[in-house]
C-alpha positions as CSV (number, residue, x, y, z in Angstrom):
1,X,115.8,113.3,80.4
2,X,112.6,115.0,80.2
3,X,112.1,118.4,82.2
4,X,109.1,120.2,80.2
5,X,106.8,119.1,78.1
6,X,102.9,120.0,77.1
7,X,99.4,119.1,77.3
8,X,96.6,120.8,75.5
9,X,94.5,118.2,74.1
10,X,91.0,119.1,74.8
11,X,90.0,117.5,77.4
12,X,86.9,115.9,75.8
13,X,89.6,113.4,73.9
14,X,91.2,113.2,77.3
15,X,88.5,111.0,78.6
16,X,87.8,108.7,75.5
17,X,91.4,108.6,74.7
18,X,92.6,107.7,78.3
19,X,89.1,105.7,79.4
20,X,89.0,108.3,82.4
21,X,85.9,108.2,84.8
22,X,85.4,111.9,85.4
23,X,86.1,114.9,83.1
24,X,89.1,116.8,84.5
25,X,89.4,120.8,84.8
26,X,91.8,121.4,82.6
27,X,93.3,124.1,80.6
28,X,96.2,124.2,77.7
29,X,99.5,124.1,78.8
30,X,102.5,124.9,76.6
31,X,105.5,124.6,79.4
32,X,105.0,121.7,82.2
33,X,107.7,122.8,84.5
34,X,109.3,120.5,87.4
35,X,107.5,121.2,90.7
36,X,104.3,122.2,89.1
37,X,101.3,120.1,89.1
38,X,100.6,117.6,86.2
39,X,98.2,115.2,85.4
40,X,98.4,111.4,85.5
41,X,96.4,108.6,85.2
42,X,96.8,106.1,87.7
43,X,94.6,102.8,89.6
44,X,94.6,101.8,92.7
45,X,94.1,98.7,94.6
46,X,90.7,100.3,96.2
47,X,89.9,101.1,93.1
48,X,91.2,99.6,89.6
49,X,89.5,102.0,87.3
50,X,91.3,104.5,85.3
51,X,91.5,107.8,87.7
52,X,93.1,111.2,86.8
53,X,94.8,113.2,89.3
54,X,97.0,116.3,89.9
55,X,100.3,115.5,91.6
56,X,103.6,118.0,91.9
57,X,106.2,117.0,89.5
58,X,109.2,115.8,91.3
59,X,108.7,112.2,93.1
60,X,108.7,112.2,97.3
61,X,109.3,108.9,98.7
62,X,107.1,108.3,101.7
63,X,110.5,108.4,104.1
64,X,111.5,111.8,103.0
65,X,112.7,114.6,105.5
66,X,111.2,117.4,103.0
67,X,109.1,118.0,100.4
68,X,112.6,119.6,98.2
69,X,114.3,116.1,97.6
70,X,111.7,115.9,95.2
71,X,113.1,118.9,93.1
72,X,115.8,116.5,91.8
73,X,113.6,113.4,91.3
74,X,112.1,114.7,88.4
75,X,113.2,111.6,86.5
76,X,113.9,107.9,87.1
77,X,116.0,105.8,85.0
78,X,114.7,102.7,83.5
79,X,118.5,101.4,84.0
80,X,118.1,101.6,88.1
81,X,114.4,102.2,88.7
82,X,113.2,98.8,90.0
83,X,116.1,98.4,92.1
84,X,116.8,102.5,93.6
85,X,115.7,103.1,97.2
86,X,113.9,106.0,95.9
87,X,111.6,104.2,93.5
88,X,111.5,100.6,93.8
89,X,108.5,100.9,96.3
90,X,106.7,102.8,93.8
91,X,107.8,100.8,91.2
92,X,105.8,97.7,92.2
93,X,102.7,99.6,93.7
94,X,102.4,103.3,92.1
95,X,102.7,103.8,88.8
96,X,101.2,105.9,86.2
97,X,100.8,107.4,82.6
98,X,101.9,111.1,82.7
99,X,99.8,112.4,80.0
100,X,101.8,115.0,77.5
101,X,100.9,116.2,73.7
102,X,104.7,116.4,73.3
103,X,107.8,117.4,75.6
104,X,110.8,119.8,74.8
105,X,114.5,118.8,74.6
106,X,117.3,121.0,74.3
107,X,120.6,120.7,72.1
108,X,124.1,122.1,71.8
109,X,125.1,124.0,69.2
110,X,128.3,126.1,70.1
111,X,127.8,128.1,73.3
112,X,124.0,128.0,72.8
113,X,121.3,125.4,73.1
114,X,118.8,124.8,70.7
115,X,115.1,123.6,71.9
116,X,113.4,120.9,70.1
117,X,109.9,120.1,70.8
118,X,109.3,116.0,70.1
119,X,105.6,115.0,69.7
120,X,104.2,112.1,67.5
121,X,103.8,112.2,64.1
122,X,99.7,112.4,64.0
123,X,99.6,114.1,67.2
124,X,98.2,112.0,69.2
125,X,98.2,112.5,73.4
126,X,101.0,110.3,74.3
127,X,101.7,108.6,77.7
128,X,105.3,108.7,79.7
129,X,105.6,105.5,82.0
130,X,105.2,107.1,85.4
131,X,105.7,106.5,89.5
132,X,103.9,108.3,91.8
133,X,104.1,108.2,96.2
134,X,102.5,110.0,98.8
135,X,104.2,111.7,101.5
136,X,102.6,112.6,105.3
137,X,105.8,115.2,106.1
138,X,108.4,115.0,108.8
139,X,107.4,113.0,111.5
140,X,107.7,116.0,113.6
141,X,105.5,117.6,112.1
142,X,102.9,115.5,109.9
143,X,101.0,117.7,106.9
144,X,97.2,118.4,107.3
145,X,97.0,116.3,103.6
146,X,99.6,113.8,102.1
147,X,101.6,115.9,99.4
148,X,101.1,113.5,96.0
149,X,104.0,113.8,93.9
150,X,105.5,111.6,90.7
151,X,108.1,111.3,88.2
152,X,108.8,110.4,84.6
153,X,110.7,107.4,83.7
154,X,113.4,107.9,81.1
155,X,115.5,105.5,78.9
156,X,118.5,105.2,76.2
157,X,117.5,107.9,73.2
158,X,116.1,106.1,69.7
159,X,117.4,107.1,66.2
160,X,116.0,110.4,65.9
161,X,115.9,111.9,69.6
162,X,119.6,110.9,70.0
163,X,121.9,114.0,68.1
164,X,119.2,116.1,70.3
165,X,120.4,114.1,74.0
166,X,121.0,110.6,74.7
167,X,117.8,110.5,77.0
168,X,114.6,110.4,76.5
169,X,110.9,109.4,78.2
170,X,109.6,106.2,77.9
171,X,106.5,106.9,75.8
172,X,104.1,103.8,76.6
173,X,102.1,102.6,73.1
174,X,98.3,102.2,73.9
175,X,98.4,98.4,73.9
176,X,100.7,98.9,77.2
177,X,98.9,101.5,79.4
178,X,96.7,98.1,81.1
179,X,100.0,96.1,82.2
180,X,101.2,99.1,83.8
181,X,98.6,100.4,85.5
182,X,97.8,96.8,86.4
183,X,98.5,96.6,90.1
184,X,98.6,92.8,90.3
185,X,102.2,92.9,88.5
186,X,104.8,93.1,90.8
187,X,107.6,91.2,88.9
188,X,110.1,93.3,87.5
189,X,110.6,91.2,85.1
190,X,107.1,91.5,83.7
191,X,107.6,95.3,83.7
192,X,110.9,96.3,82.6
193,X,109.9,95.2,79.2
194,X,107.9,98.1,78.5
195,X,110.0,100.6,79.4
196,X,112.2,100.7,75.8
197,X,113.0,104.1,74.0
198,X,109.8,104.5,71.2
199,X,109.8,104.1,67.5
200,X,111.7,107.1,66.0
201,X,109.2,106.3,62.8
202,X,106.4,107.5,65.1
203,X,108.3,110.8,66.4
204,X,108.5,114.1,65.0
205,X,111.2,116.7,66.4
206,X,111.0,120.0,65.3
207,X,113.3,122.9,66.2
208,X,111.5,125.9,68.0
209,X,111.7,129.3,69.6
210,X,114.3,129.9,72.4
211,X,110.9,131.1,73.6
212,X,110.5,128.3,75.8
213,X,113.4,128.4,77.7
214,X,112.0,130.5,80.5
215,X,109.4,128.4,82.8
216,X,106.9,131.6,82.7
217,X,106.1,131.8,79.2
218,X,103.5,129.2,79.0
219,X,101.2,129.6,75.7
220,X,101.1,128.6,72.2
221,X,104.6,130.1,71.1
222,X,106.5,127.9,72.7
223,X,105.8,125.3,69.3
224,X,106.0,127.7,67.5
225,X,108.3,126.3,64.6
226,X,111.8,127.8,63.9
227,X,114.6,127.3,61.9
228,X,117.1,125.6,63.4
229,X,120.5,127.6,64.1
């Protein structure tokens, strides 16, 4: 699974990294929580460029009754994702990179859990495969603007991610990010291809502060290295 994660790259890097068209307000973020807006990268058929957006974490498919079904769609797994009511539309027409410097995972050790934070080994930003939807509301009562919302998609856990948990994102290498923003594939089987666990050769995971466990601390500390317990 992935439920928080980071993103303080400065955003000068951003835009040559990511080939983005117009330089994003951004500022660092040390805790991405579920629910709170993230940034993603994404094309459209009006437009095939490279855009970046802010969407709410936590996918809404355009039939939802309410905005809170997206509180548990955080996540979509590769296993199910082309075929789930809840995705599939997305699948074929909306997807994204969900831009993070790294993202946290926790493990158990005794009655406790530990937090690891997982980034790549020369720190690069990395990209997590990515759907995102637009919902107009109820249809009793329509919002004044569509709410945009997405999720990450996760797969089976590599070498070194797996003691941690036996999820993790699919991270998306650089020589992927065109075929899946590339809104003329529709074929599942074109797509599911990408979406395997990453080389654990590339990953780093280092134990860190307990810190991070609560969604308001949201600064440098939360990486800040600790000996694992």
């Amino acid at each position: 699974m992935c439920g928080r994660f980071t993103l303080h790259t400065p955003v000068d890097k951003l835009v040559k990294q990511f080939w983005l068209n117009t330089i994003p307000k951004l500022g660092p973020r040390y805790n991405i929580a579920p629910t709170q807006l993230v940034p993603i990268v994404r094309s459209t058929n009006n437009n095939p460029s490279r855009q970046l957006a802010f969407v709410r974490w936590g996918l809404v498919p355009s039939w939802a009754k309410a905005a809170s079904i997206g509180n548990r769609m955080i996540n979509a797994r590769q296993e199910t994702v082309a075929e789930k009511p809840s995705f599939r539309i997305a699948f074929k027409r909306q997807r994204c990179l969900v831009i993070a410097d790294g993202y946290y995972e926790w493990k158990r050790t005794g009655k406790e859990k530990q937090p690891y934070y997982i980034r790549l080994s020369d720190n690069r930003t990395m990209a997590f495969a990515g759907l995102w939807e637009s919902w107009n509301g109820p249809a009793h009562l329509p919002l004044d603007k569509p709410l945009e919302s997405c999720t990450i998609i996760t797969t089976a856990a590599n070498a070194l991610t797996r003691p941690i948990h036996d999820r993790m994102p699919v991270i998306l290498p650089p020589d992927h990010w065109d075929a899946w923003l590339n809104l003329t594939l529709l074929d599942p089987k074109s797509l599911l291809p990408l979406l395997q666990p990453y080389n654990s050769d590339d990953l780093v995971a280092d134990p860190v502060s307990r810190y991070v466990n609560s969604p308001s601390h949201d600064d440098a500390a939360c990486i800040a290295l600790q000996q694992e317990t």
